[in-house]
PATILO-897461 format. One record per residue (C-alpha): x, y, z; residue in one letter. Coordinates in Angstrom, 2 decimals, always signed. Layout:
BEGIN
X, Y, Z, a
...
//
This chain:
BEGIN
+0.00, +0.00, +0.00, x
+2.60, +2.33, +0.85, x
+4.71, +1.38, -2.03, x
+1.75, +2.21, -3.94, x
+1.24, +5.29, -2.96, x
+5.25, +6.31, -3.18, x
+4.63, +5.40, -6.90, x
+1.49, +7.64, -7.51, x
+3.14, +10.43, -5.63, x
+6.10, +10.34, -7.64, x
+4.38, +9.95, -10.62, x
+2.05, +12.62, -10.15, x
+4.64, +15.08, -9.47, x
+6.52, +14.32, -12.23, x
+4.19, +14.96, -14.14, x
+2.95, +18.21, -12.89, x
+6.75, +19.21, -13.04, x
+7.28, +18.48, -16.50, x
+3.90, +19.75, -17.73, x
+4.65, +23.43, -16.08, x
+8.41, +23.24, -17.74, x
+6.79, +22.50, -20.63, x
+4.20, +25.25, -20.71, x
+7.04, +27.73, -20.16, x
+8.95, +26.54, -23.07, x
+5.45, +27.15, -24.87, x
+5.17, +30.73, -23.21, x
+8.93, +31.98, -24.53, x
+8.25, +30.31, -28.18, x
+5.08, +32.61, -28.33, x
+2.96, +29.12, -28.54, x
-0.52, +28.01, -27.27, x
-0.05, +27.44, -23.49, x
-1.27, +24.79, -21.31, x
-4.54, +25.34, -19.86, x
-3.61, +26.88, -15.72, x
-6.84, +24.81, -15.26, x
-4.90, +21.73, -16.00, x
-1.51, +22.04, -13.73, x
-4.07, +23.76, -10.94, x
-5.78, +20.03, -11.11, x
-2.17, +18.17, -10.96, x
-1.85, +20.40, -7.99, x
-4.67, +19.60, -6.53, x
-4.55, +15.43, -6.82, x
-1.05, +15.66, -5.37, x
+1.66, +17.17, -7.96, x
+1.95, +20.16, -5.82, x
+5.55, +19.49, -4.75, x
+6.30, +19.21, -8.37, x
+4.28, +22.22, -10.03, x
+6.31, +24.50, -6.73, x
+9.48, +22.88, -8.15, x
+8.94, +23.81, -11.78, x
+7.87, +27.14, -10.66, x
+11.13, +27.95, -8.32, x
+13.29, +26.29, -11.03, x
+12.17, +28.74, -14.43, x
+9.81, +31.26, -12.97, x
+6.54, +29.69, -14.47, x
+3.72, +31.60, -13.69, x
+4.72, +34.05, -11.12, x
+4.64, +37.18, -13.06, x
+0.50, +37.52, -12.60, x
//
């Protein structure tokens, strides 16, 4: 059980983590962005570790 849930955690905020990099390379190529809606959600089922990371790491959505 625990195992399990070490796995979905990771998981989850790799996920979140790679989604928010992702949207910033989007943002500085001037290309459609990943819904906030979407990494808020990540966030919300447990990726919030990972979305803080991405955000500390390249300054995703901190400028609003």
């Amino acid at each position: 059980m625990a195992q399990g849930f070490l796995i979905y955690f990771v998981c989850i905020n790799a996920l979140a983590l790679g989604l928010s990099i992702l949207d910033k390379v989007f943002a500085v190529r001037k290309m459609r962005r990943i819904p906030e809606r979407e990494i808020l959600y990540l966030s919300w089922i447990g990726g919030a570790l990972g979305a803080k990371f991405a955000q500390l790491l390249c300054g995703t959505r901190t400028r609003n």
